[in-house]
C-alpha positions in Angstrom: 107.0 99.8 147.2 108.2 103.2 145.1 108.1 102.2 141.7 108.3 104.9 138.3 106.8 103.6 135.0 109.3 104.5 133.0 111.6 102.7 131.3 115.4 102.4 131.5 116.6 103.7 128.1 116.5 100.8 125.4 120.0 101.6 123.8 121.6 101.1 126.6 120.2 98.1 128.1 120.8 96.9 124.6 124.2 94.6 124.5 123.8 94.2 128.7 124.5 90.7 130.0 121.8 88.9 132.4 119.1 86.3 132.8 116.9 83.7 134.6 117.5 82.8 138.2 116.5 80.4 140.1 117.4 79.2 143.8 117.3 75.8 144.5 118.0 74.0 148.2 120.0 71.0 147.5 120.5 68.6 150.4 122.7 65.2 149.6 121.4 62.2 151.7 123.7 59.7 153.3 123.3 56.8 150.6 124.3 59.4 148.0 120.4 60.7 146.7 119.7 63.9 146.5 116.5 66.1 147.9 115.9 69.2 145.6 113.5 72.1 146.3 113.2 75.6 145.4 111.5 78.3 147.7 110.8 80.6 144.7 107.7 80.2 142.5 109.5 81.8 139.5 112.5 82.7 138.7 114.2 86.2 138.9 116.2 87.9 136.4 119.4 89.8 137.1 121.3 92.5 134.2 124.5 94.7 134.3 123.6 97.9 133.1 126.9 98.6 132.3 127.7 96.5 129.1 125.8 99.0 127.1 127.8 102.1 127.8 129.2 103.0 124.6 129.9 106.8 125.3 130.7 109.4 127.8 127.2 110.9 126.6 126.1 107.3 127.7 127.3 107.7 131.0 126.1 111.0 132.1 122.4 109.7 130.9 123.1 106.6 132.9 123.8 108.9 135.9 120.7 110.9 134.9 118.8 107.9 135.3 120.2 106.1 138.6 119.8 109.6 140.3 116.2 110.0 139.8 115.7 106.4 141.0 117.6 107.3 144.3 120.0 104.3 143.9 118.1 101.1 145.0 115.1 102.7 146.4 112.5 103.2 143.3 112.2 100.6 141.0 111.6 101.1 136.8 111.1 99.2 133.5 113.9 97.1 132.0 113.4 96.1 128.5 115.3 92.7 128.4 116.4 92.1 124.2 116.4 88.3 124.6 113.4 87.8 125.9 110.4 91.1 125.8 107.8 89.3 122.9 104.7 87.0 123.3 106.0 85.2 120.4 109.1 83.3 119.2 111.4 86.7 117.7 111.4 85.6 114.1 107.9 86.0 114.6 105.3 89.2 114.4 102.9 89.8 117.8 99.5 88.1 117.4 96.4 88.1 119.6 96.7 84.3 119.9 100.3 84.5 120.9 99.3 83.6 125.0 96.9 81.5 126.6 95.5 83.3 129.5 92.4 80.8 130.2 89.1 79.7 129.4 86.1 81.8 130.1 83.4 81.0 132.9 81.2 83.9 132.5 81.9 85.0 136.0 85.4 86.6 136.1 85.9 89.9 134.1 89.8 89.6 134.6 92.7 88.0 133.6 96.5 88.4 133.9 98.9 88.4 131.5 100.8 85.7 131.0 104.3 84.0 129.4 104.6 80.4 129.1 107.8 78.8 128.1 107.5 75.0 127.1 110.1 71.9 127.0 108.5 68.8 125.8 105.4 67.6 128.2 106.8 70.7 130.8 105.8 74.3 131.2 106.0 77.8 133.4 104.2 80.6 132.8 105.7 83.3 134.2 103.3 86.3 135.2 103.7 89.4 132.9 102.9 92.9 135.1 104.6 95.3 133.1 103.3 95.1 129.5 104.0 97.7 127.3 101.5 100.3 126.4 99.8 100.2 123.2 100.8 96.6 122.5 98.7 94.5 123.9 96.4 92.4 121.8 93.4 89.9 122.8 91.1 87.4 121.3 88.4 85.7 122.5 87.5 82.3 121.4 89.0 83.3 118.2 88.1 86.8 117.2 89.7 89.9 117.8 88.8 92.2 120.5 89.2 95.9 120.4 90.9 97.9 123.1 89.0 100.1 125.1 85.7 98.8 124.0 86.0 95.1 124.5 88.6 95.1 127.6 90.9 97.6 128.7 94.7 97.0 130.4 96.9 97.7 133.2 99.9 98.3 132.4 101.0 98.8 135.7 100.0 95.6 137.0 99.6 93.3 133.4 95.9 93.1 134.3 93.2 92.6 131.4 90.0 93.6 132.4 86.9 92.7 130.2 83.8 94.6 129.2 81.6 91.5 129.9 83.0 88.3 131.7 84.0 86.1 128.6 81.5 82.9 128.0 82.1 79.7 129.2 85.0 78.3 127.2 86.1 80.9 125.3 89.6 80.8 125.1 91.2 84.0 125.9 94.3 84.6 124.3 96.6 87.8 123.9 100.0 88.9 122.5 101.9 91.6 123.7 105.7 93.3 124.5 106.6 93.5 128.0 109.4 95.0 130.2 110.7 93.6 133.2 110.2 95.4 136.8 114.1 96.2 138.6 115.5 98.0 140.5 119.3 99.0 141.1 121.0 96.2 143.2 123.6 98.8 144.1 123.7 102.5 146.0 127.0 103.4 144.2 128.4 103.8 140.8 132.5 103.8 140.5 133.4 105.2 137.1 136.4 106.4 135.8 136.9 108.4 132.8 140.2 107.1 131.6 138.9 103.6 132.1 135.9 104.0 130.2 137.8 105.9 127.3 139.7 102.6 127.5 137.0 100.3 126.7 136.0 99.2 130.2 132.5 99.9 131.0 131.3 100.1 135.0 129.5 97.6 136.7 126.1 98.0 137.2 124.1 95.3 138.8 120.2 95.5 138.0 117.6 93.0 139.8 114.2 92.1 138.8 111.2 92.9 141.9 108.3 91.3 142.9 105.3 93.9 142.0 
């Protein structure tokens, strides 16, 4: 699946509306109980691009932007304001931000991960698209160094280690990610007297599966 590593541009995604989704089958039994299921794994996150468009300058780099991806065909980086940190965001990025696992001295690598917690519950949601140069890890407590210790994949969210880590060693990391989307539309309607006007387009963006 075509997919560019760059990013859509941060000041306009900034002040764009979107969120989780999830998809849950609901079917309601003849004595009134209720059977709930969900095919999806984890959730998916859906924007509108358009929300940020505060100038006409805006628009043409919008354009830019939604040309080189050919529409809905190539997917790109979406930096989502609400939620693109390790940590809570009154708080700085620390290598213990993330729990990734515990060591076993047999596998070298490790995915990022996000997990969100409400009371006893949890998800951790799989980051792939960290961003470059962020990316901190620790290792039963210490601080490792990039490109010595372990190297990433930004691409794919992948830490890979030096040396397997030792048998529980907690490996922890911290880091600012981006989501993976792609256009959920092959056409953008705009008019100029409109958007003079204060009424910005509609542009659906959908997170992907990478």
């Amino acid at each position: 699946m075509a997919f560019h590593e760059v990013r859509f541009p941060a000041s306009l995604s900034f002040g764009s509306v979107g969120g989780p989704e999830r998809r849950t089958d609901i079917v309601t039994l003849a004595n009134g109980f209720e059977e709930r299921n969900t095919p999806w794994a984890h959730g998916r996150r859906r924007y509108d691009a358009g929300l940020g468009l505060r100038s006409l300058d805006d628009l043409e780099t919008l354009i830019a932007f939604f040309e080189a991806r050919q529409g809905q065909l190539i997917g790109f980086r979406w930096k989502d304001w609400s939620d693109y940190r390790s940590c809570a965001p009154s708080d700085d990025i620390s290598d213990s931000d993330q729990l990734l696992g515990v060591g076993d001295e047999l596998l070298d690598t490790w995915q990022l991960t996000k997990t969100y917690r409400s009371g006893a519950f949890s998800y951790a949601r799989p980051v792939s698209k960290p961003v470059e140069g962020s990316v901190r890890v620790s290792l039963g407590g210490d601080p490792l160094q990039e490109g010595v210790d372990y190297t990433v994949d930004h691409a794919s969210g992948q830490v890979s280690f030096a040396h397997p880590p030792d048998v529980g060693a907690e490996i922890r990391a911290g880091f600012e990610f981006d989501v993976p989307v792609r256009f959920d539309t092959d056409r953008i309607m705009t008019s100029i007297s409109n958007f003079q006007a204060g009424e910005a387009p509609n542009i659906p963006v959908v997170e992907i599966r990478v």
